[in-house]
C-alpha positions in Angstrom: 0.0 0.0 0.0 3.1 2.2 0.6 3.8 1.9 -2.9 0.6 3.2 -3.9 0.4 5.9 -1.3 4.7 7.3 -2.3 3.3 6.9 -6.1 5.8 4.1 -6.9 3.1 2.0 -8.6 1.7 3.5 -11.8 -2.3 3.3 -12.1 -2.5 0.5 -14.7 -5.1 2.8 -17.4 -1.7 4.8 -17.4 0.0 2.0 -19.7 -0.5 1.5 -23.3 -2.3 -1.6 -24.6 -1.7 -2.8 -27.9 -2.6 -5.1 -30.1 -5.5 -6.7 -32.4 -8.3 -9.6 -32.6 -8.1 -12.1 -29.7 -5.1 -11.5 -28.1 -5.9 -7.6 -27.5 -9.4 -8.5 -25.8 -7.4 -10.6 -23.6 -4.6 -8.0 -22.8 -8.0 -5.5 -22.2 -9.8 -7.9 -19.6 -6.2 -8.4 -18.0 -6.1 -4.1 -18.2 -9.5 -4.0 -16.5 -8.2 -6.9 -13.9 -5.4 -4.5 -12.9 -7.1 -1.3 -12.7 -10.0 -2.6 -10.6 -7.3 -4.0 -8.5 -5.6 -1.1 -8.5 -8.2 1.2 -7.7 -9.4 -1.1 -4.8 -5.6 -1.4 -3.2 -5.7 2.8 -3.7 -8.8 2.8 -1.6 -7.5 0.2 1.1 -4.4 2.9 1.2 -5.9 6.2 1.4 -8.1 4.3 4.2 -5.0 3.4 6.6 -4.0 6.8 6.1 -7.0 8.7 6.8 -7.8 6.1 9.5 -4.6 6.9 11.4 -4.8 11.0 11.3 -6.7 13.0 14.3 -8.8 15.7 13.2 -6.6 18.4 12.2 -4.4 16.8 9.8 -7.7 14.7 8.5 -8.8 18.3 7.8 -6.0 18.9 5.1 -6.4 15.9 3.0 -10.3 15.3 3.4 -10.6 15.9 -0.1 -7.5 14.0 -1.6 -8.7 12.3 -4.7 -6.0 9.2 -3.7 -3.6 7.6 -1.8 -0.8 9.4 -3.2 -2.6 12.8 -3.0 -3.2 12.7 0.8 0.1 10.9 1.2 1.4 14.4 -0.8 -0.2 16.6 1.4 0.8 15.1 4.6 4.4 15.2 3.5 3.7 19.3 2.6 2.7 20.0 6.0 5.0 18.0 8.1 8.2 17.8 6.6 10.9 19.9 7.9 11.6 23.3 6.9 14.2 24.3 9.1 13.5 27.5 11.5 10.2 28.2 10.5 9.0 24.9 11.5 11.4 24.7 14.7 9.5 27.9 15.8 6.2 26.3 15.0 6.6 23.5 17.2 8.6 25.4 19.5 5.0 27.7 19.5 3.1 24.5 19.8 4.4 23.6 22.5 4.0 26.9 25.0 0.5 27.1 23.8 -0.3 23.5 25.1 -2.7 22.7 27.7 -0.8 20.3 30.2 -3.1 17.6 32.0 -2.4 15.4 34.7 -4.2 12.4 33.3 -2.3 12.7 29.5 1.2 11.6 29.4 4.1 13.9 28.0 5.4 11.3 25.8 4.0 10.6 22.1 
């Protein structure tokens, strides 16, 4: 699914299918084959992602059209970039609400 999700796996309608009488209406069932599989592996992925996230990074890829989209996204909003983001967190932390009965550690 990680492969779906980091875009390593082309969607199969994205290869070219050639070919004439018999042999093509074999290679086009096979084509359909793989894209439904495909799309339903996309669908399993985007689930475990979406599945895993609480609900302000859910918010920022609600409307990702796949796996690799909201996989995209998450990546755009969490990966470092450098002070900014240091300051963020930094930010993030000082304007947290400390409880007794939630640990400190992830």
């Amino acid at each position: 699914m990680l492969n779906i999700a980091k875009e390593k796996e082309q969607h199969p309608s994205q290869i070219l299918v050639t070919g004439t009488g018999n042999d093509a209406a074999k290679v086009h069932t096979t084509q359909i084959e793989k894209i439904e599989d495909w799309d339903c592996r996309n669908k399993e992925a985007k689930a475990q992602i979406t599945l895993t996230l609480s609900d302000e990074p859910l918010s920022g890829i609600i409307h990702a059209v796949s796996a690799a989209d909201a996989w995209d996204k998450l990546n755009c909003q969490y990966e470092s970039r450098g002070h900014q983001t240091i300051a963020q967190l930094i930010g993030e932390i000082f304007h947290t609400t400390f409880m007794n009965n939630s640990p400190l550690e992830p």
